[in-house]
N, C-alpha and C positions, 0 to 999 in steps of 0.2 A: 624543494629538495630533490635530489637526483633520486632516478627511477632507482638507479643502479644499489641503491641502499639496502641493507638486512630488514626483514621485514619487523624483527623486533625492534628497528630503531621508530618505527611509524608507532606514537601514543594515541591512541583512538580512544576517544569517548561517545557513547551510546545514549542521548538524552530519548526516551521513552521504550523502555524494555517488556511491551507486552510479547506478544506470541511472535511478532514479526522480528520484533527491537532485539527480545532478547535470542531468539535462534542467529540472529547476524551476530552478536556478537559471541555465541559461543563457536561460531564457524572461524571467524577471523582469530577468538583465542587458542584454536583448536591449528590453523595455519602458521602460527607462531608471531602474530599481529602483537604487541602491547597494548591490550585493550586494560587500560589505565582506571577509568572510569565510570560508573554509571547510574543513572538519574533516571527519576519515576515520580510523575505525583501523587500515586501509590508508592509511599517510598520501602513497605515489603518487600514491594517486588524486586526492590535495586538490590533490597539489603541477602534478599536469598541469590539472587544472581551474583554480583557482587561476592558472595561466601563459596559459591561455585569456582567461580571462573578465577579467584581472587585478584578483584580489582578494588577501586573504593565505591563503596555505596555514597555517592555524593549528597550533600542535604539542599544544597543550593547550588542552583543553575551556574554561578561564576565558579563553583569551585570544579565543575566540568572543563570550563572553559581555561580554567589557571591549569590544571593537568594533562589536558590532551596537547595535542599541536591537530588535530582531524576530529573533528564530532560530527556524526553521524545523529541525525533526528527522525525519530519514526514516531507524529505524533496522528492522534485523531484527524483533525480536522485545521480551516482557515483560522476560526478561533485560539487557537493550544498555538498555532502556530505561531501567531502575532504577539501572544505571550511572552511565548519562553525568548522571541527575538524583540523584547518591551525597549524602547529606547530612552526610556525616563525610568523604569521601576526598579524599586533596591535589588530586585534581583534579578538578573537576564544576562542569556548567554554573549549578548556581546560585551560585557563589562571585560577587561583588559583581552580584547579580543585579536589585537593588532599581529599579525603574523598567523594567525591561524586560518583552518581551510572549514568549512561546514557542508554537508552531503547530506542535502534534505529528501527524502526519500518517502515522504509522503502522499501521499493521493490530494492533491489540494487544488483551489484556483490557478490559472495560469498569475495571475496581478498578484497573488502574496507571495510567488518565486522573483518574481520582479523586484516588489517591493524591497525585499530580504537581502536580495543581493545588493540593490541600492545600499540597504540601512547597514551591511557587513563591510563593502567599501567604503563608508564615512569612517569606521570604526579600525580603519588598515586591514581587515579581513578579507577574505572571499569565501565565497559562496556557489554553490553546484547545486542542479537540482536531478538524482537518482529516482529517477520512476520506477517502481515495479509492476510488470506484468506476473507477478510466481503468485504463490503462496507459501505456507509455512513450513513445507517439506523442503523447498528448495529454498528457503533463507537457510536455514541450519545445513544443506546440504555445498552451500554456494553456487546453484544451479538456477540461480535466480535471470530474468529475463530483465535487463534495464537498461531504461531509454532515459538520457542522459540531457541536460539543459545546461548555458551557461557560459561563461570565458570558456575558450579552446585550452586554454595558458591552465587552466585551473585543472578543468578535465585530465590533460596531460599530467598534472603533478598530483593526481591521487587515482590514478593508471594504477599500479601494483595492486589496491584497496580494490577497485573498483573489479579488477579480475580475478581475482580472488574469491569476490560475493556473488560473479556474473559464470555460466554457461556463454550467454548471448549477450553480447555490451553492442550498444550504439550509439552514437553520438547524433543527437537531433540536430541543436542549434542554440540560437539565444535564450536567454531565461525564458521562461515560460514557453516554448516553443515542446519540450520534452513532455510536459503538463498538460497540454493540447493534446498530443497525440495517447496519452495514457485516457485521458475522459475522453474520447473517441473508440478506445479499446473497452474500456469497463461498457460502455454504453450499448455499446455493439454486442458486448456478453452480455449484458444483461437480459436486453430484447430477445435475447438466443435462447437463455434460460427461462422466461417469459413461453418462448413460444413450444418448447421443450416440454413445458408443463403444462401448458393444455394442450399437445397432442397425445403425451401421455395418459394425461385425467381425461377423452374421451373415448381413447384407446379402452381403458378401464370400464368407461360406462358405457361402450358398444360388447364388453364382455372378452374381448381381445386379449389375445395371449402375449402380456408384454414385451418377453423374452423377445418372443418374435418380431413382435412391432418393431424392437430396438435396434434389431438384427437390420432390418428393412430398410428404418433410417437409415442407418450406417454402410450401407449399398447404394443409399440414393438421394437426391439431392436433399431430402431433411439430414444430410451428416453434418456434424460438428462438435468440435471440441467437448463444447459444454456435452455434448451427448456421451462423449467418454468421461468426463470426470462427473457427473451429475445420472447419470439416466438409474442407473441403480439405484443410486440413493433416494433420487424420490418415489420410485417404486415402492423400498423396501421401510420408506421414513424415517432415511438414517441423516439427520440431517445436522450432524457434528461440526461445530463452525470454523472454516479455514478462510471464508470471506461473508463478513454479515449480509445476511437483508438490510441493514440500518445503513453500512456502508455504501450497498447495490443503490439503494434511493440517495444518499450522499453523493455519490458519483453519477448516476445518472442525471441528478439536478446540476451538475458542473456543467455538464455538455448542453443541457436546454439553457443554460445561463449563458453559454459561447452562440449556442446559434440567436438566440433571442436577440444577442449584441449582431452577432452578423445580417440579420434581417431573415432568418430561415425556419423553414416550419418543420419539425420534426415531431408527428402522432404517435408515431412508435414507440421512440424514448419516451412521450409525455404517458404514455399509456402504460409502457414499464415501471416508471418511477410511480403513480400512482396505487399500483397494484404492492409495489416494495411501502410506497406509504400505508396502505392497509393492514399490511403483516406489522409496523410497529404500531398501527394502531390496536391489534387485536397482542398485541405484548409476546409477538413472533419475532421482533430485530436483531433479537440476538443470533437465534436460527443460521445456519447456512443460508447461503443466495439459494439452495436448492428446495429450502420449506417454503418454495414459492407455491410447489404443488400441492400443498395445503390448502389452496385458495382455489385449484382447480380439480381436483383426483374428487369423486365421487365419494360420500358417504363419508368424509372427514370432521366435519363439525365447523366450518368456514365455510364461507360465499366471500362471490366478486363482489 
């Protein structure tokens, strides 16, 4: 379809409308997008968004796929993902898929964006894979940060969508290529958030006035990101969730799973994810990445 088109002519369906799924798609119906349809397997959650935004709360995965001409997937995991694109099961989004575009925008393996786009062109589809680097302020706001996988061809012909839900758009490369460089980013946050938290938590138990501490970082080579969106909150144990712990260890395992394949050793990540594994052990994964200092702040009620 040409760029040049009304954007209410683009029918966009949204298959997984948690906090991520459903703020994109009230930004797009809020840009004057056709967001046509949307699916949950929570199917509430589609039916209260859905009665929002008035689109259709779909019950099954193909009747996303009969509605839209662009679906858009924001789901959990490699698992969910392999599902909802099932190539045998009564219900999955490639069923009369032929002609339509999909913009999978989940945190997942580089090999199930592969895969997908495989299984979308048997089926006359295509396929994109939208990384986010944001959060949930900037899906609903369209200030999202994404890094882009996939046909050039495809990229180019859901350009309108993609600027619309992006501040920062960029095009990586071939499938899985944009999936790589996102578990490279979560991983590298993480470790940051990781080390944020015990400089914190000994800050704390040297008696240190953390204000200042923070101040300090933020003048010196401990600055970083995570120091401005996190340093408060683990201070103050505000740890309202815009990115899980359950997710932090999910992503961090992507990245030890890519170097393990490339032959490389990486302690730091293995040493983050391990600490993100104890917080769902201890029934902390819902948490923020930031109730990591719960494991390190003094006098919490957790150990390493």
């Amino acid at each position: 379809m040409a760029q040049s088109q009304n954007r209410a002519d683009y029918k966009i369906g949204v298959v997984g409308v948690g906090r991520m799924g459903a703020n994109i798609a009230r930004h797009l119906n809020d840009e004057g997008f056709d967001v046509v349809a949307v699916y949950d397997a929570a199917s509430e959650r589609a039916q209260e968004l859905a009665s929002e935004i008035g689109a259709t709360a779909a019950g099954e995965l193909k009747q996303v796929t009969a509605l839209a001409d662009y679906i858009i997937t924001v789901v959990t995991d490699d698992a969910a993902m392999r599902t909802i694109f099932s190539d045998d099961a009564a219900d999955s989004l490639l069923q009369g898929a032929a002609g339509k575009v999909f913009i999978n925008c989940a945190t997942l393996s580089p090999q199930v964006h592969v895969d997908i786009e495989q299984l979308a062109g048997k089926h006359g589809a295509e396929s994109l894979e939208g990384c986010m680097a944001s959060s949930i302020t900037q899906a609903r706001e369209g200030t999202l940060y994404l890094m882009c996988g996939g046909k050039k061809a495809t990229f180019d012909k859901v350009l309108p969508i993609l600027e619309s839900m992006s501040v920062s758009l960029r095009y990586i490369g071939e499938a899985g290529q944009a999936a790589q460089v996102k578990a490279l980013v979560n991983m590298v946050m993480n470790i940051n958030t990781a080390g944020l938290a015990e400089g914190l938590g000994l800050g704390a138990a040297l008696g240190l006035d953390l204000a200042m501490l923070q101040e300090v970082f933020a003048q010196t080579g401990a600055n970083s990101r995570v120091l401005e969106t996190d340093g408060e909150d683990m201070e103050a144990r505000d740890h309202e969730c815009y990115f899980s712990s359950a997710h932090a260890s999910k992503d961090s395992g992507i990245a030890i799973d890519l170097a393990d394949a490339a032959g490389i050793s990486l302690p730091l990540a293995k040493a983050t994810k391990a600490q993100y594994d104890r917080m769902i052990e201890l029934g902390l994964g819902d948490l923020d990445k930031s109730g990591i200092a719960e494991l390190t702040f003094p006098g919490r009620g957790t150990k390493n």
